[in-house]
N, C-alpha and C positions, 0 to 999 in steps of 0.2 A: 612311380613307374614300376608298374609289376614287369617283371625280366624271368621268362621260361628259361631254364637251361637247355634244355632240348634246342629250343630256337637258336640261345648264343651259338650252343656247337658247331651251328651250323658255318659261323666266321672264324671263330678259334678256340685252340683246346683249350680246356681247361680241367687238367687231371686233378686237380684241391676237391677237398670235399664241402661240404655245404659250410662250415663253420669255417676252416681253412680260408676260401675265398669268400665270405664273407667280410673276416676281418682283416684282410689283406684288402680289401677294395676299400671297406670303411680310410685305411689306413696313408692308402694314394690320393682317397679324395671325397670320393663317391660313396655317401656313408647309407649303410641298408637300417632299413628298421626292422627286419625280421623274415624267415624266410618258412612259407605254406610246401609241403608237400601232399600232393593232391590225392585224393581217395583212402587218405591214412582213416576216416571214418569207417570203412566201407574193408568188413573183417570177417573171411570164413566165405565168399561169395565164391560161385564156378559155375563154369558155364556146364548145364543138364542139356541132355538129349532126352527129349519124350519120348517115351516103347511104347507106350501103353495109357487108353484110357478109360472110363467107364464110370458111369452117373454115379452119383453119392448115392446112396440107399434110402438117405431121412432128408433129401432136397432136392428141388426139380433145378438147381441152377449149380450144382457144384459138382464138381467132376474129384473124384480120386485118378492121378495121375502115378504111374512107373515109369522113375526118370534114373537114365544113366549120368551120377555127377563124378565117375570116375575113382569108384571109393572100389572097385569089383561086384559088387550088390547093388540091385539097383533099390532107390529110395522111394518110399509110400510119401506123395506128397498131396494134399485136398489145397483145390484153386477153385474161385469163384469169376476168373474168367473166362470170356467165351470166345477169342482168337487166338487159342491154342488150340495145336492139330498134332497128332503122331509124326515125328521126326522133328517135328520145331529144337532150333536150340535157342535157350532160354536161361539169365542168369537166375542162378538158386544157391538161396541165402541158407546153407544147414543148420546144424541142431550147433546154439551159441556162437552164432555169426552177429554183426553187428555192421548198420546201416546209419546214414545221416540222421544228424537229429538226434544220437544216442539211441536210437533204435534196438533193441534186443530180439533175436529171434532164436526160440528154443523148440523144441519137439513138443508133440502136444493132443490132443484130439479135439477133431469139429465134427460136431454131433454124433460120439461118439464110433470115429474113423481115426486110425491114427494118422498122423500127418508130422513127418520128419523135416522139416522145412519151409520153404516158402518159395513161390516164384515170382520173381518181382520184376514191376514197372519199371521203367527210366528215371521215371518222377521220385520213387521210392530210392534210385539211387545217386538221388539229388540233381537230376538234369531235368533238360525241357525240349520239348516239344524242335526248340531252335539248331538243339546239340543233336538232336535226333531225329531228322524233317519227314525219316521216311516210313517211321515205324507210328503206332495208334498211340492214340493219349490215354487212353482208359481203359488198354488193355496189358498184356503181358507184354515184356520188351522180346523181339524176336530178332534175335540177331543176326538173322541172315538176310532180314527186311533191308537192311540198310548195304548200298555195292560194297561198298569199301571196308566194311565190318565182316562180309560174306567172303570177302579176297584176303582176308588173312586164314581161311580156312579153319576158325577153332574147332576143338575139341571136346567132349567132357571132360572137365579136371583143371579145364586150363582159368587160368587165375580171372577175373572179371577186371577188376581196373586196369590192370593190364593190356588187357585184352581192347577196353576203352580208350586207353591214353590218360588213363587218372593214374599214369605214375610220375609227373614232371613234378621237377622240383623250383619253384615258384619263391624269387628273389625280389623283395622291397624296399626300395630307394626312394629316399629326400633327397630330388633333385631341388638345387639352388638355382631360385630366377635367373641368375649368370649364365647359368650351362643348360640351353636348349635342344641343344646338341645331345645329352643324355635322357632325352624323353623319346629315346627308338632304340631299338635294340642293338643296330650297330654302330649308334653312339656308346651304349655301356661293351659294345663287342671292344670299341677302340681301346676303352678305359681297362679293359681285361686284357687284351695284347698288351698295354705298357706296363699293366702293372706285373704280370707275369713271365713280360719281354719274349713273350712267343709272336708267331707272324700273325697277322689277321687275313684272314682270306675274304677277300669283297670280290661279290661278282657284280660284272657289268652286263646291266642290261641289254638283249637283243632282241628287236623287232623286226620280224619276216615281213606282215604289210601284205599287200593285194597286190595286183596289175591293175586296177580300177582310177576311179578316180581319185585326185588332191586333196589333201583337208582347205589346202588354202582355195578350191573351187565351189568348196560346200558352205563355209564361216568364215567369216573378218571377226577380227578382234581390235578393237579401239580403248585407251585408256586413255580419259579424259583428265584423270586425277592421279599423276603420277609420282609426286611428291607422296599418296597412299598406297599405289602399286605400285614396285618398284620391278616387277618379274610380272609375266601372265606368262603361262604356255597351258596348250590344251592341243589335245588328239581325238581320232572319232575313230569308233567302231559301230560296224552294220553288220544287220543281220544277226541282231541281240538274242540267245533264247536264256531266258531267266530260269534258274534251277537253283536245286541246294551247292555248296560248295562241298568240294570234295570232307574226306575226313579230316587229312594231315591240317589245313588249312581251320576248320574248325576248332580242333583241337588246340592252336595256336592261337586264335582270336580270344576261346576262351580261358586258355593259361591265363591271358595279358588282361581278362577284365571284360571283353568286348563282347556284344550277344552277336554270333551270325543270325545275318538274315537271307540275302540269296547272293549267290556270287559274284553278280554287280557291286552289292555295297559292301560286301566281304572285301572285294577287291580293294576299294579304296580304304578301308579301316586295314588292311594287311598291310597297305603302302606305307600310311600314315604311323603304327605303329615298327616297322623296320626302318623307316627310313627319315621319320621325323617329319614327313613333308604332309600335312593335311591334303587330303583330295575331296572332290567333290565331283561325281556323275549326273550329268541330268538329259533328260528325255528330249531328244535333238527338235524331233516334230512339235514343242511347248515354244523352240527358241524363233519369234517373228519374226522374219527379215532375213533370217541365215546370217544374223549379226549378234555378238557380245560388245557391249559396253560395259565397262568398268567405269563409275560416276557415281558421287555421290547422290543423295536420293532428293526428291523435288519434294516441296512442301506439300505435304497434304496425302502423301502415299501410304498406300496399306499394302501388305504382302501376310500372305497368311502360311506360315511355317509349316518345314515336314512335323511337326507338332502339331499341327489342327488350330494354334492360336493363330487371330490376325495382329499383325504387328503395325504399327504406326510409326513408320520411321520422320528422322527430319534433315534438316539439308545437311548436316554433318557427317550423317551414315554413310560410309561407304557400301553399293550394293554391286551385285553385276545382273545387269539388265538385256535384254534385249531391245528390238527398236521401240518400243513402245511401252514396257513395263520393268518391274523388278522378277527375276527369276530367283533371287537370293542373296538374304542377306551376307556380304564378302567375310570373309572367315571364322563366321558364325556358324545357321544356316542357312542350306537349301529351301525354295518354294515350293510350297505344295501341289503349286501349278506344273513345275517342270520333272514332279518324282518321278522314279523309276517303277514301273507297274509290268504287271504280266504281258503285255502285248508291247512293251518298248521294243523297236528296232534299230535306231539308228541310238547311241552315246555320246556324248561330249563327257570327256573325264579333261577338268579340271585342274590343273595343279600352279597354283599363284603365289606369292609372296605380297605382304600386305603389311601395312606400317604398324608395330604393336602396341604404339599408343592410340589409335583411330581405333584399332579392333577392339581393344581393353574397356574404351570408353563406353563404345556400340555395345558390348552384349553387358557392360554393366548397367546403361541406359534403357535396354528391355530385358532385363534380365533374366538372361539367358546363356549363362557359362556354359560352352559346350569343350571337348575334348581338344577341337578346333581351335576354341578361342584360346583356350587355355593355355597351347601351345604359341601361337601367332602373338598374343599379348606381350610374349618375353621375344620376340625377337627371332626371324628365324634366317635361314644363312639361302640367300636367292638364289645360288646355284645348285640350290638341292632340288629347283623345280623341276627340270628337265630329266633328271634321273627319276624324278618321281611319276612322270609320267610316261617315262619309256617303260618302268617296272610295270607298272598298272597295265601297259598293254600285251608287254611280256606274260603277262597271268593271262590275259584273257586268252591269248592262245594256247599257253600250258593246258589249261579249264577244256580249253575249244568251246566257249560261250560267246564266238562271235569271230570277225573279221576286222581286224587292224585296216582304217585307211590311209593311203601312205603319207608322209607329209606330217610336219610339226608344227604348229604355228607356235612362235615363239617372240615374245613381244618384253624388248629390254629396256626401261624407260631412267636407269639409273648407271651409274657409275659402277663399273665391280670390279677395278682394281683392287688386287690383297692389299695388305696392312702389310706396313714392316715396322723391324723393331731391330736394334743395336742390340748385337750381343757382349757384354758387358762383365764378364766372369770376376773381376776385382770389386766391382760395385757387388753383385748377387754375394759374392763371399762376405764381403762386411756387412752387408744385410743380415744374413743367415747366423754369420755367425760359423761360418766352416769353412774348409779348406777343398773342394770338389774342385777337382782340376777341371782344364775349358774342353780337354777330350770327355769328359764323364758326362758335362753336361750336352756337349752335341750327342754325345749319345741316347742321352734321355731325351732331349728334343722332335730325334729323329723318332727313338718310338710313339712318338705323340704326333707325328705325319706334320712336324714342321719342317719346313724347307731351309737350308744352309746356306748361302751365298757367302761365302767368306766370314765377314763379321756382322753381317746382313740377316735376320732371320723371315723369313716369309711365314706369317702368321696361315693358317688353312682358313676358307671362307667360313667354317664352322664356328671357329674360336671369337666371334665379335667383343669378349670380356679381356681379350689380350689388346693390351693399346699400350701398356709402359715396361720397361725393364724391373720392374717389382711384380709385376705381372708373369713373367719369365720365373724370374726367383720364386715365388710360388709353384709353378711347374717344377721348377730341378728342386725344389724342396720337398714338395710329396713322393716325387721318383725315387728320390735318395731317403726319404724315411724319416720322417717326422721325428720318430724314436731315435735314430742315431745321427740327430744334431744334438751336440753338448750344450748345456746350461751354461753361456758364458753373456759377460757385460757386449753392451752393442760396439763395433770398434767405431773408433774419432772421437776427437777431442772433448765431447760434452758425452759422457755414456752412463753416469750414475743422477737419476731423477735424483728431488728431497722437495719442499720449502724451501722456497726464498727468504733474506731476511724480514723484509717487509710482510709473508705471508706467516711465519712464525709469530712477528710481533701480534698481528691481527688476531692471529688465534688465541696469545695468552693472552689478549685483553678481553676478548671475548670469553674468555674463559675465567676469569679474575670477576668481571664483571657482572654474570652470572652467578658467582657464587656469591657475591655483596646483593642479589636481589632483582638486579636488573636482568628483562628479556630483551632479546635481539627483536627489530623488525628490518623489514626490507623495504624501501620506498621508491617509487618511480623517480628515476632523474630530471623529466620536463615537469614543468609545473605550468599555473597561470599566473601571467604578470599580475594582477590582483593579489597574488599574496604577497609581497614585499608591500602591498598600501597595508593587511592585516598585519603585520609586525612592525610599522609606521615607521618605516625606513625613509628615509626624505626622498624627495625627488633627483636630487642634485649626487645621489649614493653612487659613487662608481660600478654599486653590487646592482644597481638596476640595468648595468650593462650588461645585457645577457647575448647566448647564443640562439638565433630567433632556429627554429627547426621550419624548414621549407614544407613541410606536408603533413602538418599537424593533425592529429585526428577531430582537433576541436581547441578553445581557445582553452580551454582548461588545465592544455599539455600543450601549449605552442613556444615555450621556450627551456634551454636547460636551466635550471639551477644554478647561483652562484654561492648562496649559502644553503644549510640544511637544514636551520631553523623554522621553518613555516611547516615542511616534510614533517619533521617532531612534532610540532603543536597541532597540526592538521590529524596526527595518530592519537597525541592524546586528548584532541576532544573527541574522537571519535567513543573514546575506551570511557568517556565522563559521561556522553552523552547517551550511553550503554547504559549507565548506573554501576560502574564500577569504581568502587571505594577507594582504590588506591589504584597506580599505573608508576612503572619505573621500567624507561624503555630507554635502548642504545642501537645506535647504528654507528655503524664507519661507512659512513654514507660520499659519496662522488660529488665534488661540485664542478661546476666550468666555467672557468675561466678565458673570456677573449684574449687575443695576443697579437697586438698591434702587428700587422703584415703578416701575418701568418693566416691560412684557411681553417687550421685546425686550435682547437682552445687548449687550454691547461688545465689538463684531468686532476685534481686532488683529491685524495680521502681526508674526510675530515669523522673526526670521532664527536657525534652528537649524543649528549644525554638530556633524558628529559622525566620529571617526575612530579607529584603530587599525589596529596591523600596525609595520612598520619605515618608521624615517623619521621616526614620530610621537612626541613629547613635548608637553610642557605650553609650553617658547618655541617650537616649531613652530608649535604651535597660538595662539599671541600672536602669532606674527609675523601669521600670518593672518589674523585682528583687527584689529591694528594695520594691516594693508594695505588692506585693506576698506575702516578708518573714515578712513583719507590717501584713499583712490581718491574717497570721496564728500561729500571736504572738513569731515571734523567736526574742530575744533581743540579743544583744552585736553582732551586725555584723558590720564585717569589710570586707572592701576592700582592695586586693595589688597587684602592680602590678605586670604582670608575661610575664617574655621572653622566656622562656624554653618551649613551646608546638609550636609542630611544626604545627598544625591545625591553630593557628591562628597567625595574626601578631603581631609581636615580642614587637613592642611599644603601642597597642591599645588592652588588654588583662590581666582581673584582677581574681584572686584568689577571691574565697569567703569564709569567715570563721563566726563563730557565736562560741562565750566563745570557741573560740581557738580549735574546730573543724571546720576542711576542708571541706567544703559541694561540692565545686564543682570551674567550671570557665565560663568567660564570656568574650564575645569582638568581635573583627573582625575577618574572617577568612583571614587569609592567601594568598594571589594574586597567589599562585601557588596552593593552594587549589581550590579556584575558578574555577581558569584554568584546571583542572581535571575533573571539573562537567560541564564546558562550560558556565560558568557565564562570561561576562565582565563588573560586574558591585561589589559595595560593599553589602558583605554579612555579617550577623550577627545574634550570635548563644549564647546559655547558656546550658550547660550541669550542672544538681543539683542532688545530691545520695536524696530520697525524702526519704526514712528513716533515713537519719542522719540530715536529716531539721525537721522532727517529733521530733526528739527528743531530739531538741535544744529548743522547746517551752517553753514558758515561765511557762505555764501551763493556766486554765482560767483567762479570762482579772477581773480585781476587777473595781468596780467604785469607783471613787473620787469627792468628790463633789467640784462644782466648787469654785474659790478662792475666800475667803473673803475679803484678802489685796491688797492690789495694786501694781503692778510691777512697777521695774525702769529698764530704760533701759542704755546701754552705748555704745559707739560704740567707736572700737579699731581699730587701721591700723599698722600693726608690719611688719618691713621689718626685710626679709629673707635669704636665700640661694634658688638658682633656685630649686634645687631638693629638698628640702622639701616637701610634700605633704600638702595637705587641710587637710588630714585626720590626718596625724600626730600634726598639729597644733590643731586641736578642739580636739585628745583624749587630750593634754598637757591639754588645757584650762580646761576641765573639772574637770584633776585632781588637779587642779592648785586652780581652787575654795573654799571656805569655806563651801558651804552647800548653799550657797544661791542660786547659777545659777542652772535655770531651762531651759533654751533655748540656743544654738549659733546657730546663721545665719551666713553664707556667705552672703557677698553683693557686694565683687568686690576684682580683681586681676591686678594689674598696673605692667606695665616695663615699662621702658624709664625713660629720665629725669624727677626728677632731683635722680630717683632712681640709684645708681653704677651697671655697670657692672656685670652682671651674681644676679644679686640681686633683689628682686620680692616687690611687695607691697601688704597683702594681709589684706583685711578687714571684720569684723564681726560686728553683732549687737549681747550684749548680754544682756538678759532679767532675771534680778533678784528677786525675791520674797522671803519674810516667811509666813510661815502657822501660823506664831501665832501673829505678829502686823505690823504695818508698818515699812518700814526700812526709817531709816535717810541714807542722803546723804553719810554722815561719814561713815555706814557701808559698803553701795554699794561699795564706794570708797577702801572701803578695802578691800573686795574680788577683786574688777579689780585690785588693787596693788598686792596681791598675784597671780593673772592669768601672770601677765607682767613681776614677779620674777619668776615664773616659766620658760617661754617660753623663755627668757635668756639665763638661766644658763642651759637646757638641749638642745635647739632648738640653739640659737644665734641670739632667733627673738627679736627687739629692737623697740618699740615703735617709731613709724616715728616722 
């Protein structure tokens, strides 16, 4: 929204200078992108009086002219136009004056005349034909041509933008879709009263009107589609005579952007940007019937725009029609059928409110964003119609381009009770974060034209983005100054964000994980029931009880997940069937669980790993495990083996537990598994519940400070039975100790001679210490003696 100061003055002072109020407006709310002051190109111009003329000497088309520019002397200037006459005044660009465009103009000679300047166009000082309706296009700008330019009486000397109206100072604003309200001038007029806390001065429209006839005896208005009008009013004026618009009026359309055209449609573009309200005029004798409908449009219609395209609307378009056809598309535009042309005499000026999702849709469906849409799209406030079209008629008698008929039609098809909203001063402060007593904030309320009723606040029909008490706290927060609210925590009970425990764990396993090799993926939580038959889960599997999803996109995603193994192996055949060599991938992936009487399942994260290529085996994949559950402090974990899962094979496949909860399982998959996903190669997986690993931890790690005494070591080699385990022999030993062993190592596992038959040789290093002196030999010795009467009498394992 380009914003003339000239124009604001017109509602309130504003003594700041451009930067000043610029970023004071930025600062309440309203933030500028930058501010034009106009004619700043246009350097060294003034307005000349011709004395004198007479033909160039060496051209039959150029005139040497004696022009008074107010210097005492007059100035030798050579012009090649031919609507210059003796007394004309005419702006003249002197020796190093400077024009649009970067234009330089110096002193000089044409064909050999000297020539101290130049007399210029309109065009040359960046206008048109639009800004200037009454002066030649191709000849010198004569400034008396134009009434209103000739009624300020210049002079020579006197300054040329000036003299134009190219001195305003021209303000740019990003308004936010919220605030439609600041797309007219005395929307940002409001926003400059509070922020400045000066008064705003608004005037109310007044219309004289005729003795004549009714509007309501010449048009009906009907709205068939009220649910997308929610406001129609409109007024007429006769005895139309189409002209340019005065200068002040010009000069204001084009600070704000807008081309004049004649003071019909000047009218309704003035309206539209003071007032926010789009208008629309059209040529009463186009309207059949002496009837407007408001109705969406019938299949198969064409309306051909004040743009010259025809448009093909459909039944969704809202238009307004008369009895028989479309006159214009509703908040877009006008039909080319009902323009305003040189011999209109009778008007309908238009001013409606229109639903700004229907509008939004419409001119993005013919696309055609017009100024119109663009406002009505966000939303506009329905009681600005009627102001908007008492203005509009207001002008045309100022103008005196016509006759007001008396009579408003004014057609209400919605609800326009205000909003209200509780004021709330103890909540806004703990919002904020400040201490603004409830007097400070009615006071900022009231300069924002909202209404007080006690603890009652009556929202203006303007504000539709006000609907909560945070909505409020906004308002008293820009009033009061963004900058002098303090940096403090939010007040109430929870006011310091972080990670949760659960979201910490995640991320250092993520991050542990990572650094051992493996990448994260992300996998859909529905899957197809067909993948528990590829990882040959039985039928009778509790896991095939799933949550069925009611509106499945397809059968492929028509239930959620109970485990995240198939999600795994489904990622890494993709990454096989790629031709990638190796893949080592992790998720802490969701599964759901049903829950007898309940609607809702049992969300879990479960941590999935899954890998193959080179490098990978079954202790690989342990160690990985095992690192994981050290990194995030889970103690007493075991290993065992397990042949019962039909996912993976039957002898390469261990159970995980920690203090005698089940966390999960780990190993190879399965050769007919594989074979379902199209691997020919060895694959390898872990499935972990990550909330029954949370809360096996140990809790936080303590430090120890390192050891005083000195370790001894011993090393043992105890033959076995084959199926014994490593693991069953180190829990033995441990408990087998006195207190003194602090470490067992494996270090080696023998068969063969001179070991027996079906008999293993398995060997440890074990590291003894105390915390309070050094041990004698004798003692060491007698913890290994009790490790080796243990492993005896419950194992069968015999010291080799």
């Amino acid at each position: 929204m380009d914003l003339s100061r000239k124009w604001l003055a017109e509602f309130v002072d504003s003594p700041a200078d451009d930067k000043e109020y610029c970023d004071a407006m930025t600062l309440s709310g309203s933030k500028v992108e930058g501010v034009t002051v106009e004619g700043t190109e246009i350097r060294n111009v003034v307005v000349g009086k011709v004395l004198a003329m007479e033909r160039h000497p060496d051209s039959d088309h150029m005139w040497t002219c004696q022009v008074d520019a107010g210097r005492g002397v007059p100035l030798q200037i050579v012009t090649g136009a031919q609507n210059v006459s003796v007394g004309d005044l005419v702006p003249v660009a002197l020796h190093d004056s400077w024009l649009p465009g970067g234009v330089h103009i110096t002193a000089g000679t044409l064909r050999g005349v000297e020539s101290n300047g130049m007399l210029c166009s309109y065009k040359e000082l960046g206008m048109t034909d639009h800004d200037w309706p009454y002066s030649v296009a191709d000849g010198i700008f004569i400034l008396t041509s134009d009434p209103d330019l000739a009624a300020k009486h210049p002079k020579p000397g006197d300054d040329v933008p000036a003299l134009l109206g190219l001195d305003d100072h021209i303000v740019a604003f990003e308004i936010t879709p919220n605030r439609p309200d600041c797309l007219s001038v005395i929307g940002l007029a409001r926003e400059t009263a509070a922020t400045f806390d000066r008064p705003l001065k608004l005037h109310n429209p007044e219309v004289k009107g005729t003795d004549g006839a009714s509007v309501a005896e010449l048009l009906d208005v009907e709205i068939e589609n009220p649910e997308l009008c929610p406001r129609y009013t409109a007024r007429m004026v006769r005895n139309v005579t189409i002209a340019p618009s005065p200068l002040w009026m010009r000069e204001r359309l084009r600070a704000s952007g807008v081309r004049p055209i004649n003071n019909i449609v000047d009218i309704t573009n003035y309206v539209m940007l003071e007032y926010g309200q789009p208008m629309h005029a059209f040529d009463f004798s186009c309207v059949e019937g002496g009837r407007i409908v408001v109705r969406t449009a019938r299949e198969g219609e064409v309306i051909q725009t004040l743009d010259g395209n025809d448009r093909r609307l459909t039944p969704n378009m809202l238009c307004i029609c008369d009895e028989h056809k479309p006159v214009g598309v509703a908040g877009v535009m006008g039909g080319a059928n009902s323009e305003i042309v040189g011999d209109t005499a009778m008007v309908v000026f238009e001013s409606a409110n229109f639903n700004g999702v229907s509008i939004r849709r419409t001119a993005t469906a013919l696309g055609m964003r017009t100024d119109a849409s663009a406002r009505y799209e966000k939303g506009l406030d329905p009681m600005n119609t009627y102001k908007g079209v008492q203005r509009a008629c207001e002008l045309v008698e100022l103008l005196g381009c016509g006759e007001v008929v008396d009579g408003v039609i004014d057609v209400i098809a919605s609800d326009q009770a205000p909003r209200t909203v509780r004021l709330e001063p103890g909540k806004i402060n703990a919002l904020l974060g400040t201490d603004i007593s409830e007097d400070a904030m009615r006071a900022m309320l009231r300069r924002l034209d909202f209404t007080l009723d006690g603890d009652t606040i009556i929202v203006p029909s303007w504000r539709s983005d006000v609907e909560h008490y945070s909505d409020i706290a906004e308002e008293v927060a820009r009033l009061h100054g963004y900058d002098k609210i303090p940096v403090t925590l939010m007040r109430g009970e929870t006011t310091q964000g972080g990670f949760t425990d659960k979201q910490q764990a995640e991320r250092r396993t993520g991050s542990l994980l990572r650094g051992m090799g493996y990448s994260e993926i992300i996998t859909y939580s529905f899957i197809s029931p067909s993948y528990y038959d590829k990882i040959r889960l039985p039928a009778d599997s509790d896991k095939r009880n799933c949550v069925t999803i009611l509106n499945p996109l397809g059968e492929d995603t028509s239930v959620m997940r109970t485990t995240a193994l198939p999600s795994m192996l489904e990622t890494l055949a993709r990454n096989y069937s790629y031709r990638n060599k190796a893949a080592k991938l992790y998720e802490i992936a969701t599964v759901y669980k049903p829950v007898a009487g309940r609607d809702l399942a049992d969300e879990r994260p479960m941590l999935s790993l899954g890998a193959y290529g080179a490098g990978t085996d079954f202790f690989a994949l342990k160690g990985v495990v095992e690192q994981t559950l050290c990194a995030l402090n889970v103690k007493n974990v075991r290993f065992a083996a397990r042949s019962d899962i039909p996912a993976f094979h039957p002898g390469r496949c261990a159970e995980v537990r920690a203090g005698g909860v089940f966390l999960g399982v780990l190993g190879q998959l399965h050769p007919l598994t594989c074979q379902n996903y199209g691997m020919d190669c060895d694959v390898f997986a872990a499935q972990l519940d990550f909330m029954d690993l949370l809360a096996q931890r140990a809790g936080e790690a303590r430090y120890e400070p390192l050891p005083r005494f000195p370790s001894v070591t011993r090393d043992i080699a105890v033959v076995c039975a084959q199926e014994i385990t490593v693991a069953q022999l180190e829990e033995c030993i441990n408990r087998g100790a006195r207190g003194l062993l602090k470490e067992v190592e494996l270090f080696d596992i023998y068969t063969g001679a001179p070991i027996p038959a079906g008999k293993k040789s398995v060997a440890f290093n074990l590291t003894l210490r105390s915390d309070e002196r050094s041990l004698t030999a004798e003692e060491a010795d007698e913890d290994v003696h009790s490790v080796l009467t243990l492993l005896e009498r419950e194992l069968g394992a015999v010291l080799r």
